[in-house]
DRENSEFI-757707 format. One record per residue (C-alpha): x, y, z; residue in three letters. Coordinates in nm, 2 decimals, padded with zeros to 4 digits, always signed. Layout:
{x=X, y=Y, z=Z, rest=ALA}
...
//
This chain:
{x=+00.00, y=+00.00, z=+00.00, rest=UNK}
{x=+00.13, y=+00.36, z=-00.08, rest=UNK}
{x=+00.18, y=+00.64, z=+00.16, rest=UNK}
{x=-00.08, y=+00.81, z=-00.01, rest=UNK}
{x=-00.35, y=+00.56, z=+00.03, rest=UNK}
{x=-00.21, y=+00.48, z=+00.43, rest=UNK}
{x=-00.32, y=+00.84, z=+00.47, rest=UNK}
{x=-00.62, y=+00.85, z=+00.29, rest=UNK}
{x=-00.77, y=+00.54, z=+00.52, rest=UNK}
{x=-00.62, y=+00.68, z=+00.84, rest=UNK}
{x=-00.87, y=+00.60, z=+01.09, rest=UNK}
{x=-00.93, y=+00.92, z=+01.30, rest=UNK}
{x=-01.15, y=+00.79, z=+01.56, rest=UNK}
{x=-00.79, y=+00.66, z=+01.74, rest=UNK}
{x=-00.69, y=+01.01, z=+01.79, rest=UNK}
{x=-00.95, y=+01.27, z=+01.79, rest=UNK}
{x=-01.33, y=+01.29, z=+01.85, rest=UNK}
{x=-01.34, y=+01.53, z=+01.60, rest=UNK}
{x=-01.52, y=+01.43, z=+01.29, rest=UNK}
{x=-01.50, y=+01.56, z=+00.91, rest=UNK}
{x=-01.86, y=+01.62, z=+00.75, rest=UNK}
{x=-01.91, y=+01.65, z=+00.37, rest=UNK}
{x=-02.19, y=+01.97, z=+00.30, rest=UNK}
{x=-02.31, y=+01.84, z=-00.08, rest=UNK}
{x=-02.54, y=+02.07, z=-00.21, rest=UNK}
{x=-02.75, y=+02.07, z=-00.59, rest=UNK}
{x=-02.55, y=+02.36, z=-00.81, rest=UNK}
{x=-02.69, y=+02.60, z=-01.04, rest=UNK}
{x=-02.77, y=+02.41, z=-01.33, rest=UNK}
{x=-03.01, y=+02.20, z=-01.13, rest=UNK}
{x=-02.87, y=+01.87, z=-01.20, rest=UNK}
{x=-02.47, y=+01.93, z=-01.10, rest=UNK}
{x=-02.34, y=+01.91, z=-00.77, rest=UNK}
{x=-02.15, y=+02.06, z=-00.54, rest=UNK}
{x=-01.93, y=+01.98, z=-00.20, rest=UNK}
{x=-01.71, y=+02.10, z=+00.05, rest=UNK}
{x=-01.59, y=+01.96, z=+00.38, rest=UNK}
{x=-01.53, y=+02.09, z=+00.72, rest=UNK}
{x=-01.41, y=+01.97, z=+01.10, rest=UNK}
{x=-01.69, y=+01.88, z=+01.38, rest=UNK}
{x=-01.72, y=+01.76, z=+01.69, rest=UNK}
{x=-01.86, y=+01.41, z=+01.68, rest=UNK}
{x=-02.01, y=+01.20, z=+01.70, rest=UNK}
{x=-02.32, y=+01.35, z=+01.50, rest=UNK}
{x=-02.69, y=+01.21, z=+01.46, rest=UNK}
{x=-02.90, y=+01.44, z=+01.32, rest=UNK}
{x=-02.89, y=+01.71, z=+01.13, rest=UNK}
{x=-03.03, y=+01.93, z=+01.38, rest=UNK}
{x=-02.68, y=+01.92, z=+01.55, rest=UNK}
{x=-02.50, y=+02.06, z=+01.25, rest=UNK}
{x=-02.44, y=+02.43, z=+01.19, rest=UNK}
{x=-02.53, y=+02.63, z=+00.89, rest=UNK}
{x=-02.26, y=+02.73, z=+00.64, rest=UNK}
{x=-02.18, y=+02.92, z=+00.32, rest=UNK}
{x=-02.03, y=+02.95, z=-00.02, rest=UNK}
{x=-01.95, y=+03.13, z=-00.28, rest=UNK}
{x=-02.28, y=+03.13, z=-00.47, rest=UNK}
{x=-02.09, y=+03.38, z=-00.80, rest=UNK}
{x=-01.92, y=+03.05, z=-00.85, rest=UNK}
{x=-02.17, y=+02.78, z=-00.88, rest=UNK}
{x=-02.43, y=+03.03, z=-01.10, rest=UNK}
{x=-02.66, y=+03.04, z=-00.81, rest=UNK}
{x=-02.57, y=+03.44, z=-00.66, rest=UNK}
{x=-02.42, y=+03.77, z=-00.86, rest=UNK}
{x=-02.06, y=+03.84, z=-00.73, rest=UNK}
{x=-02.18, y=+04.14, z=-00.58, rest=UNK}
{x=-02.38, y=+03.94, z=-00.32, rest=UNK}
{x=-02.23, y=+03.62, z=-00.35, rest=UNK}
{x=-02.29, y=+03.41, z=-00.02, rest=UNK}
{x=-02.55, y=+03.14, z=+00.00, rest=UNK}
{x=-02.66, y=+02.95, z=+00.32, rest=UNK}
{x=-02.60, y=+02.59, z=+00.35, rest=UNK}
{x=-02.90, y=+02.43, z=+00.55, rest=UNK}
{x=-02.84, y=+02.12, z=+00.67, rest=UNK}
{x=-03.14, y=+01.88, z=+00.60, rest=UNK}
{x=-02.98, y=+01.50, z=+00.60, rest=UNK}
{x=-02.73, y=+01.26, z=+00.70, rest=UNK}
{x=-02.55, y=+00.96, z=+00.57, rest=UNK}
{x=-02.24, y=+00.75, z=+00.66, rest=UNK}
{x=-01.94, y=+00.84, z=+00.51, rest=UNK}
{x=-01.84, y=+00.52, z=+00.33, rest=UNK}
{x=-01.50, y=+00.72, z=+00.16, rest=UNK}
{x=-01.36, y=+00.82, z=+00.51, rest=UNK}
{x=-01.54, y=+00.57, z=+00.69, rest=UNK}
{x=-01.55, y=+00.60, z=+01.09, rest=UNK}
{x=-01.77, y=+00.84, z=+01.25, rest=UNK}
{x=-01.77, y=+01.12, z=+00.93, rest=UNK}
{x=-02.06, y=+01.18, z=+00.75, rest=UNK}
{x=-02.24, y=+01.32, z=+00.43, rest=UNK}
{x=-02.47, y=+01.65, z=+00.49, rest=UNK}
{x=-02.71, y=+01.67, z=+00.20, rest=UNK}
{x=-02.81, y=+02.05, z=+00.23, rest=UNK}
{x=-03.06, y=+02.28, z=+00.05, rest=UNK}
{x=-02.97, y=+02.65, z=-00.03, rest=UNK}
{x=-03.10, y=+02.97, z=+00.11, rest=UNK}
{x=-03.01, y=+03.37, z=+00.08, rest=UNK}
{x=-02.86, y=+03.56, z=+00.38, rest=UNK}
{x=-03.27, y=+03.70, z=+00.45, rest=UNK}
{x=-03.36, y=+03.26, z=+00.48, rest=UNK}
{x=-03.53, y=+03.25, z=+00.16, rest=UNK}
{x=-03.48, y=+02.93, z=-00.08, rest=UNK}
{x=-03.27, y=+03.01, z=-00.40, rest=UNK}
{x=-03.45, y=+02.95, z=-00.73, rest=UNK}
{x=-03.23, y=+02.68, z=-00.72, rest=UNK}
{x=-03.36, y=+02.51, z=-00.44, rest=UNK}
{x=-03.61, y=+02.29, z=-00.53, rest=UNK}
{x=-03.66, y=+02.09, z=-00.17, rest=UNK}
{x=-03.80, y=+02.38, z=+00.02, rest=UNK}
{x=-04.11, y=+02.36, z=-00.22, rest=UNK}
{x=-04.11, y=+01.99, z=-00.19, rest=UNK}
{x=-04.11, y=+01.99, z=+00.19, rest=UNK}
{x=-04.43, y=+02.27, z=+00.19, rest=UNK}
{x=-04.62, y=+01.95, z=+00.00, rest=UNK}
{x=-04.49, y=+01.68, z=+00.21, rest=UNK}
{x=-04.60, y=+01.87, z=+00.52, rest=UNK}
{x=-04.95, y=+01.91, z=+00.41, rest=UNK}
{x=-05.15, y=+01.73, z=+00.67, rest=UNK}
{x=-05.36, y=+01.58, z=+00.40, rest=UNK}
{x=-05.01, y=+01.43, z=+00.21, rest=UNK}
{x=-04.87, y=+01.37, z=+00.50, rest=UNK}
{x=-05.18, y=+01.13, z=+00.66, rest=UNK}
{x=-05.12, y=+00.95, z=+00.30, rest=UNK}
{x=-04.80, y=+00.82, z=+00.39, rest=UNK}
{x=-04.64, y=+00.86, z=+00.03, rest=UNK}
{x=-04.40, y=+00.58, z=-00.10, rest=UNK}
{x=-04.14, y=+00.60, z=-00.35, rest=UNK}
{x=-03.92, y=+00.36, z=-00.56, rest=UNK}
{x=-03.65, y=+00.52, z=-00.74, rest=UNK}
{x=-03.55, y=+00.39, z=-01.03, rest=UNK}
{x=-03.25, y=+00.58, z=-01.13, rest=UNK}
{x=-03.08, y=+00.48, z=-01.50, rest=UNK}
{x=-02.75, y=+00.63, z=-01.54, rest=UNK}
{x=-02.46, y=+00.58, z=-01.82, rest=UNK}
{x=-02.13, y=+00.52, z=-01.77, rest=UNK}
{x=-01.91, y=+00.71, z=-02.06, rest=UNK}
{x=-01.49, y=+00.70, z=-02.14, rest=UNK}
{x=-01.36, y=+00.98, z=-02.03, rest=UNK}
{x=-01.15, y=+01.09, z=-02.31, rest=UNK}
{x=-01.38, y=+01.03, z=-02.57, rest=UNK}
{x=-01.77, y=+01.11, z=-02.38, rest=UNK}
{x=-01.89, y=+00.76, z=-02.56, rest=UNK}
{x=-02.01, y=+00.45, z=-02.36, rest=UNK}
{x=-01.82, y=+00.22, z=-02.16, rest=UNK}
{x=-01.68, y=-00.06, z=-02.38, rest=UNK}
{x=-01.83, y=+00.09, z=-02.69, rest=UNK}
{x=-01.53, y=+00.07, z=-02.98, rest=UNK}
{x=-01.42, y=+00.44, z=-03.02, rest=UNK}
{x=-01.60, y=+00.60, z=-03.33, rest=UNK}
{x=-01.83, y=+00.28, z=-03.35, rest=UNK}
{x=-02.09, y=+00.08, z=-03.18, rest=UNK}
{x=-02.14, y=-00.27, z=-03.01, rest=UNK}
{x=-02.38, y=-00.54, z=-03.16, rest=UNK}
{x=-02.77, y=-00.42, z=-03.11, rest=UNK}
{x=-02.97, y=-00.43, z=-02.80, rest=UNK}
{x=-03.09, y=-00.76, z=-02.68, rest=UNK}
{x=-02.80, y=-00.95, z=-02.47, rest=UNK}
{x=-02.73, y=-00.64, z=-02.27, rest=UNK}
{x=-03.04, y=-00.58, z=-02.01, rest=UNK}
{x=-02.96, y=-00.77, z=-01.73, rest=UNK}
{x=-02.64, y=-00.96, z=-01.92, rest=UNK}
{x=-02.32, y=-01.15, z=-01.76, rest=UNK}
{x=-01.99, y=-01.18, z=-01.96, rest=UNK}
{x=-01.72, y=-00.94, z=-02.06, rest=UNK}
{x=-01.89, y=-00.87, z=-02.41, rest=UNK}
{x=-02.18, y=-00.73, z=-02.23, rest=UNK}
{x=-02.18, y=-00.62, z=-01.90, rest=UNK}
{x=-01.92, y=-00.31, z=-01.90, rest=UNK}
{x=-01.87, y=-00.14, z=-01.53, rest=UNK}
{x=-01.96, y=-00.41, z=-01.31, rest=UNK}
{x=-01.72, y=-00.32, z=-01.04, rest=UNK}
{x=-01.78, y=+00.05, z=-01.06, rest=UNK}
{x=-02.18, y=-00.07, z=-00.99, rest=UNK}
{x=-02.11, y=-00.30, z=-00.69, rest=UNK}
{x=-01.89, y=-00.05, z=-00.57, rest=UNK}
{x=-02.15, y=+00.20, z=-00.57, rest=UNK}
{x=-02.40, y=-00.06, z=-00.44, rest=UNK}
{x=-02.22, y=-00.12, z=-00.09, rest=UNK}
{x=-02.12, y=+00.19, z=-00.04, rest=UNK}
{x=-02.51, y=+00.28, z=-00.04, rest=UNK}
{x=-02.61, y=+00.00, z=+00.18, rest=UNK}
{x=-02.29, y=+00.15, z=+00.42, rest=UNK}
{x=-02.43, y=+00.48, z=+00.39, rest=UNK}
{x=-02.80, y=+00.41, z=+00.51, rest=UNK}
{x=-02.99, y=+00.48, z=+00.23, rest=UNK}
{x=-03.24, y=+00.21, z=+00.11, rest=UNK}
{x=-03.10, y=+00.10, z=-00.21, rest=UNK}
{x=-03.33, y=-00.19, z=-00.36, rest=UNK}
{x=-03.13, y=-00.34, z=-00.59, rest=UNK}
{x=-02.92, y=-00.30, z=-00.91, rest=UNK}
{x=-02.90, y=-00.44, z=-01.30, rest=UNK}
{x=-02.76, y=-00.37, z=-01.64, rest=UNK}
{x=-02.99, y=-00.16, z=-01.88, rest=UNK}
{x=-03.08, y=-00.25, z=-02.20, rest=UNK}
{x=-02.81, y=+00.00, z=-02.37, rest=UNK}
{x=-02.45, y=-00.16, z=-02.29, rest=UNK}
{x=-02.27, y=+00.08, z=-02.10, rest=UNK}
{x=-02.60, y=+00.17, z=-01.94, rest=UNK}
{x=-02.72, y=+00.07, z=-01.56, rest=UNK}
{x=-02.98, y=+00.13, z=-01.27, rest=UNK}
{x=-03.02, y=+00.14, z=-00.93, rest=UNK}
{x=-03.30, y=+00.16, z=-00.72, rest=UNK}
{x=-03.38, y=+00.37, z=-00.42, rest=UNK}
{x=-03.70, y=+00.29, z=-00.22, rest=UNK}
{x=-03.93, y=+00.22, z=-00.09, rest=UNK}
{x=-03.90, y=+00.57, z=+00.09, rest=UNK}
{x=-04.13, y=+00.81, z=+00.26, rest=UNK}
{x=-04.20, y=+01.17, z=+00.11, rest=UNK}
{x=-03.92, y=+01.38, z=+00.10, rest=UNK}
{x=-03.66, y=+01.11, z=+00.20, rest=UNK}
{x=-03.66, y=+00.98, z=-00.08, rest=UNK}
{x=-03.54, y=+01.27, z=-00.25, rest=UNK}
{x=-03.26, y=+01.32, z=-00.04, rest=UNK}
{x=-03.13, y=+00.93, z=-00.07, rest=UNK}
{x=-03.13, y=+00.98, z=-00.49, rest=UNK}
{x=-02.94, y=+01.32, z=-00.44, rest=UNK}
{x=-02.71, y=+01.12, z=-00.19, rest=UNK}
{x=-02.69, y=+00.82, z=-00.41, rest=UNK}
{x=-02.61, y=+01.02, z=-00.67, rest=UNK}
{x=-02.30, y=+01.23, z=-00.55, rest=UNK}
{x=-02.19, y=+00.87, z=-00.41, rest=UNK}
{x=-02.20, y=+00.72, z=-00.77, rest=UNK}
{x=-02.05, y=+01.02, z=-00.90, rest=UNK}
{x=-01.72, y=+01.02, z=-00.66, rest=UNK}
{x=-01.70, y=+00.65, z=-00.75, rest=UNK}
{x=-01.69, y=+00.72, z=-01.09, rest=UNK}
{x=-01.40, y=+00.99, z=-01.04, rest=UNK}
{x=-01.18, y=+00.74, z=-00.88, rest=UNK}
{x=-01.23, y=+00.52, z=-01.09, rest=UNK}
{x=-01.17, y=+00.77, z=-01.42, rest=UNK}
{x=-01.51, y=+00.69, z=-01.57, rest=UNK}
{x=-01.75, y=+01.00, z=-01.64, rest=UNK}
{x=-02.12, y=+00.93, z=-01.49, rest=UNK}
{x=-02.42, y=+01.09, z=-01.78, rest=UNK}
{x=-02.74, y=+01.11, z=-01.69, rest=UNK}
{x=-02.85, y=+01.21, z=-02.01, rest=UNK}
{x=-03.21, y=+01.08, z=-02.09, rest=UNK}
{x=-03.03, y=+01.03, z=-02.43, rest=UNK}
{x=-02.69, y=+00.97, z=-02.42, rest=UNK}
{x=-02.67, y=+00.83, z=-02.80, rest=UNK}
{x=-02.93, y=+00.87, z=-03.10, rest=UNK}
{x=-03.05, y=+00.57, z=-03.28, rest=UNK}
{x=-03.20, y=+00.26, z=-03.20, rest=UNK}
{x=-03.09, y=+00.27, z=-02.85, rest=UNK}
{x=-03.31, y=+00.31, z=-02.52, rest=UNK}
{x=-03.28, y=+00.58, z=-02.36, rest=UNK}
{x=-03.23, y=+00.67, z=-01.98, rest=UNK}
{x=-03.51, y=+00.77, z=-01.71, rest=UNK}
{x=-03.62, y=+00.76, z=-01.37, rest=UNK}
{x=-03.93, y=+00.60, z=-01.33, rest=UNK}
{x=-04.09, y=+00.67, z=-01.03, rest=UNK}
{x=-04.29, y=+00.42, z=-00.85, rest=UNK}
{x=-04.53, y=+00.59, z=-00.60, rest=UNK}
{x=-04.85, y=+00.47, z=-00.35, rest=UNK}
{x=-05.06, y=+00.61, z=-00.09, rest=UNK}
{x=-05.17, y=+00.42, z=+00.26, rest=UNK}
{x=-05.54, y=+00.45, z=+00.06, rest=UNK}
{x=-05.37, y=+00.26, z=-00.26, rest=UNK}
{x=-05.21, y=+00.01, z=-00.03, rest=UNK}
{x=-05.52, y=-00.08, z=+00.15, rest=UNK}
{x=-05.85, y=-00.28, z=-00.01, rest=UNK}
{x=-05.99, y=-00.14, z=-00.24, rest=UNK}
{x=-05.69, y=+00.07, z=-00.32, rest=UNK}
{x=-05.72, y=+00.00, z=-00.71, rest=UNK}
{x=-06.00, y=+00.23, z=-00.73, rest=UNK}
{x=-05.81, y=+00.50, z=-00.57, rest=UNK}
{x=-05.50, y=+00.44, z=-00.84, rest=UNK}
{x=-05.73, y=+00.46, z=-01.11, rest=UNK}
{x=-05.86, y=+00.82, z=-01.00, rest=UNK}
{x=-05.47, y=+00.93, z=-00.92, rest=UNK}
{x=-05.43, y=+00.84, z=-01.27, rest=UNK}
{x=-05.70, y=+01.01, z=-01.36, rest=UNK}
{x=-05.56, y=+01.34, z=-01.24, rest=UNK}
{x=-05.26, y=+01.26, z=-01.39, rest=UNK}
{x=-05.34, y=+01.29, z=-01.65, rest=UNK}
{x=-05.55, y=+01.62, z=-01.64, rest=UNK}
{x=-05.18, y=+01.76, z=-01.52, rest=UNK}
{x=-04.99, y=+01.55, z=-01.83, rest=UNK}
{x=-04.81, y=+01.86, z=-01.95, rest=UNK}
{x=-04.75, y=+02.01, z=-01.63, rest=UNK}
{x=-04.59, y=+01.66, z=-01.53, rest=UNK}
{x=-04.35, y=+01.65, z=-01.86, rest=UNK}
{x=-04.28, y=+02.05, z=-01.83, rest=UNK}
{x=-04.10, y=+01.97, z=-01.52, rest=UNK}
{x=-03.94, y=+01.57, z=-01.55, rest=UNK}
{x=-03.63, y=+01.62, z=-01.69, rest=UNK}
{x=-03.42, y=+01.86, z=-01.96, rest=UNK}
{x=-03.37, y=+01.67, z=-02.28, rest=UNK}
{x=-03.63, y=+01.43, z=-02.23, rest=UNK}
{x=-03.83, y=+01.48, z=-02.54, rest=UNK}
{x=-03.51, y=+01.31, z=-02.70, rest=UNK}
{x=-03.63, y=+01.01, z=-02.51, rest=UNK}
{x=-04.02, y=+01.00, z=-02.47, rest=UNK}
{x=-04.06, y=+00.90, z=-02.86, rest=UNK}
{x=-04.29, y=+00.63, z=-02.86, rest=UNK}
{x=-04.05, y=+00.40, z=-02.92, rest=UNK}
{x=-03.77, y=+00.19, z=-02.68, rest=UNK}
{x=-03.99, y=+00.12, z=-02.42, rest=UNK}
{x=-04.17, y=+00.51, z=-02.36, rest=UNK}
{x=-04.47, y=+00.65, z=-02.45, rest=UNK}
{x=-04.48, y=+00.94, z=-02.68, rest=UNK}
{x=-04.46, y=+01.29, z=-02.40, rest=UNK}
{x=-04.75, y=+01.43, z=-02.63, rest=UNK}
{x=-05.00, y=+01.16, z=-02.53, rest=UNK}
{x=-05.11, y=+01.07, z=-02.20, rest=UNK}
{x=-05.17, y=+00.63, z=-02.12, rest=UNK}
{x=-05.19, y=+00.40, z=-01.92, rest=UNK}
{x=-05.23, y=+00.01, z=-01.91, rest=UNK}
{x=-05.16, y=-00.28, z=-01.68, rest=UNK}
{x=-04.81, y=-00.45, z=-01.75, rest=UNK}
{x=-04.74, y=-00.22, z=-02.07, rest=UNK}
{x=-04.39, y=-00.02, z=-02.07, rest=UNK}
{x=-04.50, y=+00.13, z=-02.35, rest=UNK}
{x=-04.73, y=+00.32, z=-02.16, rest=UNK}
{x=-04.69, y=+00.70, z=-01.94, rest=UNK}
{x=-04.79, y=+00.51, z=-01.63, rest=UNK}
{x=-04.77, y=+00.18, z=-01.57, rest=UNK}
{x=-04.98, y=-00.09, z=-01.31, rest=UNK}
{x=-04.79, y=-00.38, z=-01.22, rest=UNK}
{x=-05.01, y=-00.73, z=-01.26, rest=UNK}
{x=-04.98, y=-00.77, z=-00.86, rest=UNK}
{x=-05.16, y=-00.45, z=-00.81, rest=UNK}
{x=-05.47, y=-00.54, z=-01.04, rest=UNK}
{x=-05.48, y=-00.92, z=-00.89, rest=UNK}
{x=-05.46, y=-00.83, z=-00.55, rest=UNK}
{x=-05.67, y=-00.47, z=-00.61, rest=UNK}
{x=-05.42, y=-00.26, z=-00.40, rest=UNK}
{x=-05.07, y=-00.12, z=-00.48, rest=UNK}
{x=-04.88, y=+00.07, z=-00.67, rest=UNK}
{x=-04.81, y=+00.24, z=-00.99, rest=UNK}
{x=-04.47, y=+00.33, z=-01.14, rest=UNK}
{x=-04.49, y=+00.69, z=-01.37, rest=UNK}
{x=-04.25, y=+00.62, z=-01.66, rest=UNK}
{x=-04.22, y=+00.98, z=-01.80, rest=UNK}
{x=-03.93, y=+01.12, z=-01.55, rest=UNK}
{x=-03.63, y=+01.17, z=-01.70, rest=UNK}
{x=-03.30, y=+01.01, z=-01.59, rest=UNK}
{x=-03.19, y=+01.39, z=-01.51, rest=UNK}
{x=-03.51, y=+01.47, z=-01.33, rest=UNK}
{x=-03.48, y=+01.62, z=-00.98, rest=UNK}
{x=-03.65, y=+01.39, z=-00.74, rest=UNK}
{x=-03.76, y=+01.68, z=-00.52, rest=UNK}
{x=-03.99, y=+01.81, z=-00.79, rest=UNK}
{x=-04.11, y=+01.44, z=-00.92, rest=UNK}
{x=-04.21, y=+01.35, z=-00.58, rest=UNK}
{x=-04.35, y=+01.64, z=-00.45, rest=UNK}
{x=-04.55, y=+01.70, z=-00.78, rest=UNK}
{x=-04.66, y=+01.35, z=-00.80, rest=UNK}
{x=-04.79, y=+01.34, z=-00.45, rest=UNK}
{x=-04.94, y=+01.73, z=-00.50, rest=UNK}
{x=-05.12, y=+01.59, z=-00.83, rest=UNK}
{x=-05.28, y=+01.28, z=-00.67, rest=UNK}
{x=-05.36, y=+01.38, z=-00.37, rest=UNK}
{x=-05.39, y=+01.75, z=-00.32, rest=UNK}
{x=-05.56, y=+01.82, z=-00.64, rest=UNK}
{x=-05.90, y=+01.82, z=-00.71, rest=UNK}
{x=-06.01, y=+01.96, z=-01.08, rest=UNK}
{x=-06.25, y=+02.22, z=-00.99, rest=UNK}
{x=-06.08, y=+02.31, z=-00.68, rest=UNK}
{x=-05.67, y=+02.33, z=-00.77, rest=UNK}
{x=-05.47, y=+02.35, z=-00.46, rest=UNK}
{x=-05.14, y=+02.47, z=-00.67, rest=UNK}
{x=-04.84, y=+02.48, z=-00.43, rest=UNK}
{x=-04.57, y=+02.43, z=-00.66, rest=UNK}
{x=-04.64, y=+02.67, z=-00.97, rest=UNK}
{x=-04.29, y=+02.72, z=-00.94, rest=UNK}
{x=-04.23, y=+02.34, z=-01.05, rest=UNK}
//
């Protein structure tokens, strides 16, 4: 082992009581992010402990340079599973100087929904299913793709084993551990149909939590990827062609859908969901027309459907929800890029808050 990596792994807990906490926040184009670290007493379990900080917002796009510092609100913790030990992530939402959310900030909204009495009663789940590309990071083109070419076509890919088909394995178990280490509720794993191409899922998680475990599953995958020299896309269409494309599908219930009876109850969420189609695809993901073509497993993000078992459709019921008449359904229309605070909150707005004649609109800034 080098010096360098002895030091890296140096266990502080020996020495010190002090702790070192990573402050990740979502930057100014909505979809990058940002981090810094600083020294704390520890040990800490809850972000109430944790003290507010700043940056320099001129930097990230997010504040003019003559007025330039941002607050750091602390909102949830994880296990560090780079420095291990007693240090922890801080996923953190942004506010001026005056504690007002920058138009950047898209989890203040999200937690005004969540804390709706009438959402909150619901006990909103989420699954998470995040699909993500791995790319060369000379070149910006898929993992194992030839330079300049293309592999053989889809088909041996989605779910494949073998060296000819499943590139990044050990950047995706990687990942996968270091979630479970972390403490967020990471289902599960697989290859996507597009070599080079993976998921993970996150879920099932309650309201705003599971916003916080994508964005914290997220910056984990992405600091994976940097060590290991691969760039992480989550461009809903990383390559034209007759290749799928990546989303997020989002699979959401209520304590009503999860009860008897709870079919009828999906079938009027969907219902509104429709009534709200265009509002839903204004605010799913950049770039995501690219992707919702009809074709590769999406429905055309012009039309609004539905069906039972069809991945073809905008919203999809799984064949356990209609046998046992209670469940879930999984919206397909969210874009790998998507921010999970707005897709969550929106969803659970939609379906539960609004009623047609009588629009409770809380997140017209969506």
């Amino acid at each position: 082992m080098s010096t360098l990596s002895e030091l890296v792994n140096l266990k502080l807990g020996d020495v010190t009581d002090s702790i070192i906490a990573e402050y990740i926040w979502i930057g100014g184009s909505g979809t990058d992010m940002r981090s810094k670290a600083r020294t704390l007493p520890g040990p800490v379990k809850s972000p109430e402990e944790l003290p507010r900080w700043n940056y320099d917002g001129s930097s990230t796009g997010q504040a003019p340079g003559k007025d330039s510092e941002v607050i750091l609100y602390p909102q949830a913790i994880f296990k560090d599973p780079f420095r291990r030990g007693d240090n922890i992530l801080v996923i953190c939402d942004c506010y001026t100087p005056q504690g007002q959310p920058i138009p950047t900030n898209k989890r203040a909204a999200a937690a005004k929904i969540f804390s709706q009495v009438e959402v909150s009663n619901e006990e909103p789940w989420y699954g998470l299913e995040q699909e993500y590309t791995l790319l060369q990071k000379e070149v910006k083109w898929p993992l194992g793709w030839p330079i300049g070419g293309y592999p053989g076509p889809q088909g041996p890919y989605y779910c494949g084993i073998g060296v000819d088909k499943a590139w990044g394995r050990d950047i995706v178990d990687a990942h996968y551990k270091a979630c479970l280490y972390a403490g967020i509720q990471i289902g599960g794993i697989n290859g996507e149909v597009m070599p080079g191409q993976w998921e993970f899922q996150v879920g099932p998680a309650l309201g705003i939590t599971a916003g916080d475990q994508l964005w914290a599953a997220r910056y984990i995958l992405e600091r994976i990827t940097e060590i290991a020299g691969v760039v992480l896309s989550l461009d809903p269409k990383p390559v034209e062609g007759d290749w799928n494309g990546a989303g997020c599908h989002t699979n959401f219930s209520t304590k009503s859908m999860r009860r008897e009876g709870g079919f009828r109850v999906i079938k009027d969420a969907i219902e509104k969901l429709e009534k709200r189609h265009k509002a839903h695809i204004a605010a799913y993901g950049e770039g995501n027309e690219r992707r919702l073509t009809g074709k590769h497993e999406t429905a055309s993000m012009n039309t609004f459907s539905w069906g039972v078992a069809n991945r073809g459709a905008s919203i999809r019921v799984g064949r356990d929800t209609e046998a046992e008449g209670k469940g879930y359904f999984e919206d397909r229309r969210p874009a790998s890029n998507m921010d999970p605070y707005i897709v969550t909150s929106m969803i659970a707005e939609t379906t539960i808050l609004f009623q047609q004649n009588h629009p409770r609109c809380l997140s017209c800034q969506h």
